[in-house]
C-alpha positions as CSV (number, residue, x, y, z in Angstrom):
1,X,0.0,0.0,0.0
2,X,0.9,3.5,-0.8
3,X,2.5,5.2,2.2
4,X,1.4,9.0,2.1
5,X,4.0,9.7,4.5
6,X,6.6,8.7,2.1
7,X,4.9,10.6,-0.9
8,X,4.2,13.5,1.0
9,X,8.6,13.8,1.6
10,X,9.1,12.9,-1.9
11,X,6.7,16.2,-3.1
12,X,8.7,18.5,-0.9
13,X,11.5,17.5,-2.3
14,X,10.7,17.3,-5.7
15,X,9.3,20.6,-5.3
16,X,12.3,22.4,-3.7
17,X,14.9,19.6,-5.6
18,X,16.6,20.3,-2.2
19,X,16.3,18.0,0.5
20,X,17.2,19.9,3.2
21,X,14.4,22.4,2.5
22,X,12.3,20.1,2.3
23,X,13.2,18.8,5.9
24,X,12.3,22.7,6.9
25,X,9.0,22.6,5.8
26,X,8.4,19.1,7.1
27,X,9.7,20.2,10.5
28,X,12.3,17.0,10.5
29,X,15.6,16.4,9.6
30,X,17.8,16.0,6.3
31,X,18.8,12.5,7.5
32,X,15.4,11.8,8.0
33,X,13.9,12.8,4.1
34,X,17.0,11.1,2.2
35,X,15.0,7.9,4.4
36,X,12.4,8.4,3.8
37,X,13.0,9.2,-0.1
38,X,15.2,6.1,0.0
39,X,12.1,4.1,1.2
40,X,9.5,5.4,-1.4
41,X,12.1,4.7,-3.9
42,X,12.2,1.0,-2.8
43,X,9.1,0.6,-2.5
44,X,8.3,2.3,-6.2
45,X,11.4,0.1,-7.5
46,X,12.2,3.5,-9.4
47,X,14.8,5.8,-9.1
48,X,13.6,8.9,-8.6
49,X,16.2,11.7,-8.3
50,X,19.8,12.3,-10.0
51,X,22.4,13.5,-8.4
52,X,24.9,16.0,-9.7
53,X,27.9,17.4,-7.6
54,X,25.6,19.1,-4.5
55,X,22.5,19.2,-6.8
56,X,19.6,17.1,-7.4
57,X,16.9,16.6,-10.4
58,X,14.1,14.8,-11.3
59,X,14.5,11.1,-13.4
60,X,10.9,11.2,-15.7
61,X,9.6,9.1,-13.8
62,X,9.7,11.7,-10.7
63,X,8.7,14.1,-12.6
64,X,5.5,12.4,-13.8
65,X,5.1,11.4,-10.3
66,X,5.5,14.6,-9.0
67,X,2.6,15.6,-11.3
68,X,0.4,13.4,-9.5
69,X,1.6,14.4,-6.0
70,X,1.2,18.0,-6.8
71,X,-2.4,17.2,-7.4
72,X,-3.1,15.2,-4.3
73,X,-1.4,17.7,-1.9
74,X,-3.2,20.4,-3.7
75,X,-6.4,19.0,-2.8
76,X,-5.5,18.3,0.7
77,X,-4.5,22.1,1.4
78,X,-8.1,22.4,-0.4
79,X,-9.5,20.0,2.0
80,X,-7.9,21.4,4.9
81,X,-9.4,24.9,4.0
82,X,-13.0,23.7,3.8
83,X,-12.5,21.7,7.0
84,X,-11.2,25.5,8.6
85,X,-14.0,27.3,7.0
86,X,-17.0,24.6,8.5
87,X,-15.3,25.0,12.0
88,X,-15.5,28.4,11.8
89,X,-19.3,28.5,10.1
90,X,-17.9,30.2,6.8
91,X,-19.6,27.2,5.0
92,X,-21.8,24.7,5.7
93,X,-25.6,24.1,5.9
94,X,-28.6,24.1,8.2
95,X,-31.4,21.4,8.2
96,X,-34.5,23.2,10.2
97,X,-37.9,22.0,10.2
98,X,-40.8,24.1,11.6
99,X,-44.5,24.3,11.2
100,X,-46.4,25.7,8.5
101,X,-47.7,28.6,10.3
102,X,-44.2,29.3,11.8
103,X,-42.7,29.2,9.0
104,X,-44.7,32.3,7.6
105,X,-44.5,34.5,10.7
106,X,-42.1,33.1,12.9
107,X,-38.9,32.0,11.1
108,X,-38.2,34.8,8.5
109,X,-36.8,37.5,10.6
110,X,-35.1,34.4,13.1
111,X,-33.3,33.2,9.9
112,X,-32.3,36.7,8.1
113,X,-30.9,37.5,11.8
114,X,-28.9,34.0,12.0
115,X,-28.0,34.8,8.0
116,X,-26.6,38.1,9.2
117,X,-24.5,36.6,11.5
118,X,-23.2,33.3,9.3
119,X,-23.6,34.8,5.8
120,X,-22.4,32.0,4.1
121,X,-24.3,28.9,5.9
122,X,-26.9,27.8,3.3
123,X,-30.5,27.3,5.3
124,X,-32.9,24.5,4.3
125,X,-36.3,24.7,5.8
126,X,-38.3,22.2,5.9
127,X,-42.5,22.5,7.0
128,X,-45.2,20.2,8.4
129,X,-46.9,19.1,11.9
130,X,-45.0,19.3,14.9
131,X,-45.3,15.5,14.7
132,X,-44.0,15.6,10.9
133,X,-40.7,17.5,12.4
134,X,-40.1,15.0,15.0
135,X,-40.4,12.0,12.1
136,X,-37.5,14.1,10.1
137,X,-35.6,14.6,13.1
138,X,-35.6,10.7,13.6
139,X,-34.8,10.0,10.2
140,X,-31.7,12.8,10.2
141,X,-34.0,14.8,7.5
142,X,-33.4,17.9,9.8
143,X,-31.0,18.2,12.7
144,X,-33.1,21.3,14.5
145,X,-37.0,22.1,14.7
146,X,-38.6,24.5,16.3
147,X,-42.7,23.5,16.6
148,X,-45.1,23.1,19.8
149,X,-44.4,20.0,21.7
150,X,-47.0,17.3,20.3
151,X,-46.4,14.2,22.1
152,X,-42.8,12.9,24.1
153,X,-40.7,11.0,22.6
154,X,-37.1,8.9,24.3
155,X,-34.5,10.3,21.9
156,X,-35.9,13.5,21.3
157,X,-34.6,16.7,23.8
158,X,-37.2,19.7,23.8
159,X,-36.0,22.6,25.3
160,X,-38.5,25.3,26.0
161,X,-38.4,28.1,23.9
162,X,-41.2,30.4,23.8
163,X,-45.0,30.6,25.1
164,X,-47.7,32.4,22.6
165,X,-50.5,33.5,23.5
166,X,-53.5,31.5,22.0
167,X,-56.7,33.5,20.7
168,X,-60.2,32.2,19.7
169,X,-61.1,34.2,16.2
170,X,-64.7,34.8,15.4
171,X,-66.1,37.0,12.4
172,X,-66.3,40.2,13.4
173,X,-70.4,39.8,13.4
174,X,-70.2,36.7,14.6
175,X,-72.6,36.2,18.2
176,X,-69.5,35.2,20.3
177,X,-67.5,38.8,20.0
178,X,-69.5,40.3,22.1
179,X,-70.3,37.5,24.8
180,X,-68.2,37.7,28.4
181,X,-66.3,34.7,29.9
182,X,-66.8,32.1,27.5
183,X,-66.7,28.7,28.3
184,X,-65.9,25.5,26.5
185,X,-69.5,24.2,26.6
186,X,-70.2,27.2,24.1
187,X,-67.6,26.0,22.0
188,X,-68.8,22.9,21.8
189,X,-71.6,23.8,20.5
190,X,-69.9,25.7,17.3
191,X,-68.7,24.4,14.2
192,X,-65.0,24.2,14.7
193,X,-62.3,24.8,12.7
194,X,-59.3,22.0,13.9
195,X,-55.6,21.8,13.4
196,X,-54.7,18.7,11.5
197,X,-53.7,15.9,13.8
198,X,-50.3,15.6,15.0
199,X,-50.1,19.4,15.6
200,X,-49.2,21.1,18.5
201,X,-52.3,23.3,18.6
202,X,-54.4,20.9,18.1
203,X,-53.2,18.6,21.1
204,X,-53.2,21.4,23.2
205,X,-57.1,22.6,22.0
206,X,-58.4,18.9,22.4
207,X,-56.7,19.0,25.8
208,X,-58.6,21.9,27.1
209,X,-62.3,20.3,26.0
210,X,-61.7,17.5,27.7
211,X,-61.2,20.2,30.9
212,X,-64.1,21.3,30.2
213,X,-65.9,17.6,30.0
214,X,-66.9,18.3,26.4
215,X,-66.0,17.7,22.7
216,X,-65.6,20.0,19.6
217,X,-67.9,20.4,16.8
218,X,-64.8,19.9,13.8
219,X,-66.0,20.9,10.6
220,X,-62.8,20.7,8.9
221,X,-59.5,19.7,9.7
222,X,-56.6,21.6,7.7
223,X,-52.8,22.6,8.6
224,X,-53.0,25.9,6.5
225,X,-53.8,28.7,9.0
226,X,-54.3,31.0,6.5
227,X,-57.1,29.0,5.0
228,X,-58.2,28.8,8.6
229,X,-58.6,32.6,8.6
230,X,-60.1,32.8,5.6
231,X,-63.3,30.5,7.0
232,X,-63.5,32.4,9.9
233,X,-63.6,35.2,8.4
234,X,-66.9,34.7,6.3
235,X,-68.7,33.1,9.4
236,X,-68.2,29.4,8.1
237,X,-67.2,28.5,12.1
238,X,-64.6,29.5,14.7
239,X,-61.1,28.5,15.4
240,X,-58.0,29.0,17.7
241,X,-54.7,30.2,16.7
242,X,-51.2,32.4,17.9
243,X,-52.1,35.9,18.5
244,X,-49.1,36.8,16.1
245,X,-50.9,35.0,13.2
246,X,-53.8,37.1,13.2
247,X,-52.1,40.6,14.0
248,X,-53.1,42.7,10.7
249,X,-56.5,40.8,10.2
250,X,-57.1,42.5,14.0
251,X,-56.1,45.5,13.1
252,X,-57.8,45.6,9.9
253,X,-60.9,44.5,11.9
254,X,-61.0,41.2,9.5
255,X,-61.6,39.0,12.3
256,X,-62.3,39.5,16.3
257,X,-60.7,37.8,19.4
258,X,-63.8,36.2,21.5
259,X,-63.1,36.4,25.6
260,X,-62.7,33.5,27.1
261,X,-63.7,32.7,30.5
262,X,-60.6,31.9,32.7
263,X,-56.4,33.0,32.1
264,X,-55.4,33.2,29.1
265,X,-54.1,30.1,27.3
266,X,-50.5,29.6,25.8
267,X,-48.7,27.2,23.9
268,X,-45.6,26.7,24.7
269,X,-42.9,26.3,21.9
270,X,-39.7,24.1,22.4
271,X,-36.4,23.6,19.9
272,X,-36.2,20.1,19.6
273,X,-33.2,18.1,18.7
274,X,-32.1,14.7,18.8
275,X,-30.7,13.9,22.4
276,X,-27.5,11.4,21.6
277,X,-26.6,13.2,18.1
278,X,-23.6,15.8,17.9
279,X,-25.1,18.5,16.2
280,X,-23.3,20.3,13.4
281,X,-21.7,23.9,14.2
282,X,-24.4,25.4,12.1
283,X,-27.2,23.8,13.8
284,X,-25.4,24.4,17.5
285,X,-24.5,28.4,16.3
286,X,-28.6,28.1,15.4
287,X,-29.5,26.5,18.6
288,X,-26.7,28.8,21.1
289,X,-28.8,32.0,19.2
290,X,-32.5,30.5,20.0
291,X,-31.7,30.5,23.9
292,X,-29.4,33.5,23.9
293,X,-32.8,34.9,23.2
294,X,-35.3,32.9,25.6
295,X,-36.9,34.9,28.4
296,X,-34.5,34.3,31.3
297,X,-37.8,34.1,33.3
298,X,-40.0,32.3,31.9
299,X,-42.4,34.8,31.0
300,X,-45.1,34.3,28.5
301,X,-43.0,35.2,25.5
302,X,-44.4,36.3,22.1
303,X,-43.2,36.3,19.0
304,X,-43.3,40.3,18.7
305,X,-41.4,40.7,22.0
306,X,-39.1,38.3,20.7
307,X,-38.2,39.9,17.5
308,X,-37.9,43.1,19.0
309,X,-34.7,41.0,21.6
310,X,-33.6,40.4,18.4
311,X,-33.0,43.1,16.8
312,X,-31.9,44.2,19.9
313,X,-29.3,42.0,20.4
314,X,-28.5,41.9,16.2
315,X,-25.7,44.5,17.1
316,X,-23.8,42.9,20.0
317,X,-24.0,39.3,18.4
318,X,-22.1,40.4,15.4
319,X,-19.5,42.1,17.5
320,X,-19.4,38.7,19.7
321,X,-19.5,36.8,16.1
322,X,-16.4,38.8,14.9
323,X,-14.8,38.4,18.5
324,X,-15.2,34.5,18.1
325,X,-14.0,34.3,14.5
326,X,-10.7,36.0,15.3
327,X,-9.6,34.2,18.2
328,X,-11.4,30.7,16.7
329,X,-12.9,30.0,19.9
330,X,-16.5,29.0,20.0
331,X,-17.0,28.7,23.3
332,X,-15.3,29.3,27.1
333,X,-16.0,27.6,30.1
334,X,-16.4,30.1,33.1
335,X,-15.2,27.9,36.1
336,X,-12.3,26.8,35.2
337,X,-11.4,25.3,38.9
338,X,-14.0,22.3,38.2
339,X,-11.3,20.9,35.6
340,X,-8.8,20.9,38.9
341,X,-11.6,19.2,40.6
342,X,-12.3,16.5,37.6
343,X,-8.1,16.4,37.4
344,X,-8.1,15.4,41.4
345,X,-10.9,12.9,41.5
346,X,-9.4,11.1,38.1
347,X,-6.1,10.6,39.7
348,X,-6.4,7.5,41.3
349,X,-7.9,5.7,38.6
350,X,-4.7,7.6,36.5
351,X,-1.6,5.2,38.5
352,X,-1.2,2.5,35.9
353,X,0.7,2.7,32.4
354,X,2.1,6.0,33.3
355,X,-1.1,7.8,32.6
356,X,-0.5,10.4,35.4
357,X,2.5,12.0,33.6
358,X,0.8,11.4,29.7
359,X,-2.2,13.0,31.2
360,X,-0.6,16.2,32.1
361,X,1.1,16.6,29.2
362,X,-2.3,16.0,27.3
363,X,-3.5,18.5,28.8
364,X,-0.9,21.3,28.2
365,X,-1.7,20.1,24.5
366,X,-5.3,20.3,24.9
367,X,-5.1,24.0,25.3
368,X,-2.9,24.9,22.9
369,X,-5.3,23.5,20.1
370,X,-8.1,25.0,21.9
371,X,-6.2,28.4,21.6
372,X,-5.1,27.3,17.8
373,X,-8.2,25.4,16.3
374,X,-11.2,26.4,18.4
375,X,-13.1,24.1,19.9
376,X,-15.3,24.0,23.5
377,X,-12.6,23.5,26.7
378,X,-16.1,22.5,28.6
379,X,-15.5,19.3,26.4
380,X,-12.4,18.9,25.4
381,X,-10.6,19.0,29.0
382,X,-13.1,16.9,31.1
383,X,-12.4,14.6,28.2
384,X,-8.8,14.3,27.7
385,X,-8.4,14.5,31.6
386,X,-11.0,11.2,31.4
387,X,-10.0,9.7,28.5
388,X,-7.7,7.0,30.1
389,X,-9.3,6.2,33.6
390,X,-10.6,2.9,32.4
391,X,-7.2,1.5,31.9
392,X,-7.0,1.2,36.0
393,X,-10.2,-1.5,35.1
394,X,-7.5,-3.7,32.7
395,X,-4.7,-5.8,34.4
396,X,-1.4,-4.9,33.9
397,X,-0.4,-7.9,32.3
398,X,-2.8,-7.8,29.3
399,X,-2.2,-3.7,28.8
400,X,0.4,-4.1,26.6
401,X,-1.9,-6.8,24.4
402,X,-4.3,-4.2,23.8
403,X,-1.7,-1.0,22.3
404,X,1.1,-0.6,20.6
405,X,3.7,-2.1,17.7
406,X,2.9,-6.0,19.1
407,X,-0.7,-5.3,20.2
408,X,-2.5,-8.6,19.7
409,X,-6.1,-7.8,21.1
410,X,-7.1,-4.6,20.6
411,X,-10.6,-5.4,21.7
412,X,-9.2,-4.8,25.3
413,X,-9.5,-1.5,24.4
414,X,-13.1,-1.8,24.4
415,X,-12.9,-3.1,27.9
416,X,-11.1,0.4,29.0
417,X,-13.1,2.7,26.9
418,X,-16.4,1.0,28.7
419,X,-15.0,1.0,32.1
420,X,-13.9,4.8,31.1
421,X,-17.2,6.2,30.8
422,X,-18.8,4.5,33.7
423,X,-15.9,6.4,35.8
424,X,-15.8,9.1,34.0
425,X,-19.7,9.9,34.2
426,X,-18.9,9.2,38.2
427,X,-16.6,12.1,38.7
428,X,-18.6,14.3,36.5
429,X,-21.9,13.7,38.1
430,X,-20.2,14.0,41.5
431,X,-19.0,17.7,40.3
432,X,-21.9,18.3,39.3
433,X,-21.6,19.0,35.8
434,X,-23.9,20.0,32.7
435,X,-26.2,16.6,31.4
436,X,-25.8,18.1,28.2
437,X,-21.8,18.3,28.3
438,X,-21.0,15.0,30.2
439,X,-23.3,13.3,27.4
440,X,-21.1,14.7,24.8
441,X,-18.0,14.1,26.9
442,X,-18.6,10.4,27.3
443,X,-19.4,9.8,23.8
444,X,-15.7,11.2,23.1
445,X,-14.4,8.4,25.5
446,X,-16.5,5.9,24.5
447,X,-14.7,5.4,21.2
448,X,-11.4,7.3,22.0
449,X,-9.2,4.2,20.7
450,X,-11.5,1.6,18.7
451,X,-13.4,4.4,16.7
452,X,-10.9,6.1,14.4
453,X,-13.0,8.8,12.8
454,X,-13.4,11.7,14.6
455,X,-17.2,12.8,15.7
456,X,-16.5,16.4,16.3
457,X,-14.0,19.0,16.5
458,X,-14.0,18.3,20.2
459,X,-13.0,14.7,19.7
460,X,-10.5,15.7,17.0
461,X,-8.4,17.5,19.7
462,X,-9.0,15.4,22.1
463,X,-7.0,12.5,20.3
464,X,-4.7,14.8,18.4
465,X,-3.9,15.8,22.1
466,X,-3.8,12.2,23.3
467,X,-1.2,11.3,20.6
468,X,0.8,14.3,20.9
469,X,2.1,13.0,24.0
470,X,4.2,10.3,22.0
471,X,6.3,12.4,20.3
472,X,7.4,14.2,23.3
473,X,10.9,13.4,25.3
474,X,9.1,11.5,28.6
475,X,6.2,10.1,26.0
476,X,9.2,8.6,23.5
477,X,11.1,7.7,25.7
478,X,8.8,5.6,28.2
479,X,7.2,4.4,25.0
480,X,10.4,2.5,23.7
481,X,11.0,1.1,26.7
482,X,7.6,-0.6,27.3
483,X,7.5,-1.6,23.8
484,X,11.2,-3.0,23.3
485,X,12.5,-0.9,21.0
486,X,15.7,0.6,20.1
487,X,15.8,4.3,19.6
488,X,16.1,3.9,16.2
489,X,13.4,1.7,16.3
490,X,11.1,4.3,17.7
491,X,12.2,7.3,15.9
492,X,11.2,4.8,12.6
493,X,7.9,4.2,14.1
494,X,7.0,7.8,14.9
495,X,7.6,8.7,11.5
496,X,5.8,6.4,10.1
497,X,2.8,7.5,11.8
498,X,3.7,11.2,11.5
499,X,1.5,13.6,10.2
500,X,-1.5,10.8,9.0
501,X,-2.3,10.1,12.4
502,X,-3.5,13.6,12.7
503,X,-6.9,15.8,12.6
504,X,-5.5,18.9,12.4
505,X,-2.9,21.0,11.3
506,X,-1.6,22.4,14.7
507,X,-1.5,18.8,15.6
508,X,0.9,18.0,12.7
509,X,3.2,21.3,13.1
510,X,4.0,20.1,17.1
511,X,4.5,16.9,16.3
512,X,6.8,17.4,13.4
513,X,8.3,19.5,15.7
514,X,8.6,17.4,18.3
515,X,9.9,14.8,15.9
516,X,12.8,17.0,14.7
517,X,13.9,17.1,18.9
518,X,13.8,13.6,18.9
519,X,16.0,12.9,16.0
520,X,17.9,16.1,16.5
521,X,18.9,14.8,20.2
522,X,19.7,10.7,18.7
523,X,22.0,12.0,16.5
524,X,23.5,13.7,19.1
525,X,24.8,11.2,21.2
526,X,25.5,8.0,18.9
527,X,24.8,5.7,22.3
528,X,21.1,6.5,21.9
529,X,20.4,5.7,18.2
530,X,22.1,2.6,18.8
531,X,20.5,1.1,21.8
């Protein structure tokens, strides 16, 4: 099989024709590239490069292979940058779902003011019941929907959003206008115009006749509230709706508002998204703007109250937008002491296969790709602190079966990633952390080592911070000697793993780094690279 790593040397130094430039941009050493160029030539059973007093040139056969590596490198850098632009919401695409009704007065203005923000995220929009939304959540049609909460459902997390204020319409000559406290029984007795089934208004409308021991009247049964109206309106029956649906046919005097007898009724409105799913940075930017606007209280919330919060708040939210871009954080965890705490209560279960001093390390990595990359420390360093405490779980004896160069059952890993999250949701429940975040936390350690696609950005640093540790001097060095090796040995093994092995580009600059300390420091002292 093609080694990338090898082809990735050759193309720097095809491109320079200089082999110790190409070690500079690698972050390595000359010895190291005329290896590794020695390697791929072997391997191609071609000789790639002449050599001419100090200089070097292409053989055609490098040069029509450099063709073809230019290409592929090319397309990683492009790769790279549309990875860089969907952290950072400069691409990418939203999946919402709403009802039909919010869709025409609710979700305009809350999509231009998101669009303002993250101009270049495409919106899809999808319509139906609030029952329909939860269906296309299920089936990954849509990864957010904002609707009135229809019925419960296991994998489904509704966070409450809004309350609007539900209105019976009459026709404005209709007997009802005029008539004080107005009680179900009447209703009953009307022809009723119904929500179609699976709708939040009409689960909420049925549940308030069968308070009042009685049953509607339905004439007709339709999801289009403006067809609704329309009835209404020429006196064909009665109906309830959202007070912001009907807001110019009230002030027009198109319709009337009959009193009920009693408070006033709401319907309360929830953003609904899939409990055990990761959502995409569009969707959590979408979702982070929605509460960012909810009524801290818990007041009955309109719509019109709410649009006015957001244009409010349209200002400040671009300046916090620009403030997030430039420093590529996304978000900031406010107590930083509880990662001390998590870091305390995970030391005991950190004693075995030196994970006390690999943890640390980790860490200090951890934050420097937060700082670089972006990514949400509430995550990433409960995770990375947590990531190994199942390991105290495996014997000793079979550790070394489940990792590394002779590793001959890597399902133990399984074992430790299993025991892992059972501690780890231990110490976070006991600090009493965010549901939300130790959900998110534990899926990161519940596939650290057998899963090795990355879920998130999160998860990206976490095990680009995790392997980071092996190219450090403690890392390298306890490495070899647990696993046998020479120095040589190791030094091969690093590069053979180096920069594939990671998710991002920080990742690979530190390690390459790293890697250049290493070989830098066996080639001074001839003892090590021998032993």
């Amino acid at each position: 099989m093609l080694n990338l790593n090898q082809l990735r040397v050759f193309y720097y130094a095809a491109k320079n024709l200089n082999f110790t430039a190409a070690a500079g941009e690698l972050f390595i050493t000359q010895p190291a590239v005329t290896a590794q160029i020695k390697s791929f030539e072997e391997y191609c059973n071609l000789k790639l490069f002449k050599k001419r007093g100090r200089r070097i040139y292409l053989t055609d056969e490098g040069k029509f292979l450099y063709d073809y590596a230019a290409k592929i490198f090319k397309s990683e850098k492009e790769i790279e940058n549309v990875i860089d632009d969907m952290r950072e919401l400069k691409r990418g695409l939203l999946s919402l779902g709403t009802t039909k009704a919010y869709a025409r007065y609710f979700m305009p203005l809350m999509i231009s003011s998101f669009h303002k923000n993250y101009p270049h995220i495409k919106i899809q929009l999808n319509e139906g019941s609030s029952l329909d939304m939860i269906t296309s959540l299920l089936e990954f049609k849509i990864e957010v929907a904002v609707i009135a909460k229809a019925a419960d459902h296991p994998e489904v997390h509704f966070f409450p959003f809004s309350q609007e204020e539900m209105v019976l319409i009459v026709a404005t000559n209709h007997h009802l206008r005029d008539k004080k406290g107005i009680t179900f029984k009447d209703l009953s007795t009307e022809p009723f115009i119904m929500k179609e089934k699976g709708s939040g208004t009409r689960k909420l409308v049925e549940e308030l006749f069968e308070a009042g021991q009685c049953t509607p009247d339905i004439l007709m049964e339709t999801s289009n509230t403006e067809f609704i109206k329309q009835l209404v309106q020429r006196g064909e029956g009665v109906s309830f709706v959202v007070r912001e649906a009907v807001v110019a046919e009230l002030k027009e005097k198109k319709l009337a508002v009959a009193p009920l007898k009693g408070p006033k009724v709401y319907l309360e409105v929830s953003i609904a998204y899939l409990k055990d799913q990761v959502l995409s940075p569009p969707a959590r930017a979408f979702v982070d703007t929605l509460i960012g606007l909810k009524s801290d209280e818990m007041h009955p919330m309109g719509i019109g109250l709410m649009m006015a919060k957001i244009l409010a708040q349209r200002k400040e939210a671009q300046r916090e937008n620009s403030k997030m871009k430039n420093s590529k954080m996304k978000k900031v965890y406010s107590d930083r002491s509880v990662f001390k705490q998590i870091h305390q209560l995970a030391k005991p279960y950190l004693s075995t296969r030196h994970n006390d001093v690999h943890t640390a390390i980790s860490m200090r990595f951890a934050k420097e790709l937060l700082r670089r990359e972006g990514g949400h420390d509430s995550i990433v360093m409960p995770a990375i602190i947590l990531h190994d405490v199942g390991w105290k779980k495996v014997p000793e004896n079979l550790q070394l079966k489940a990792f590394g160069p002779k590793a001959t059952s890597p399902e133990i890993n399984r074992t430790h990633e299993k025991e892992g999250v059972r501690i780890a949701g231990e110490i976070l429940t006991q600090v009493h952390y965010d549901k939300e975040k130790i959900s998110e936390i534990l899926e990161i350690i519940n596939g650290h080592d057998s899963r090795k696609k990355a879920i998130s950005l999160n998860d990206q640093i976490v095990k680009d911070a995790d392997k980071l540790w092996r190219y450090t001097k403690n890392g390298f060095h306890i490495d070899i000697e647990r696993f046998g090796e020479s120095y040589t040995q190791g030094l091969n093994r690093l590069r053979n793993l180096w920069p594939d092995c990671f998710f991002t580009p920080t990742a690979r600059k530190l390690a390459g780094t790293e890697l250049q300390k290493r070989e830098r420091e066996g080639g001074n002292d001839s003892r090590l690279a021998d032993n």
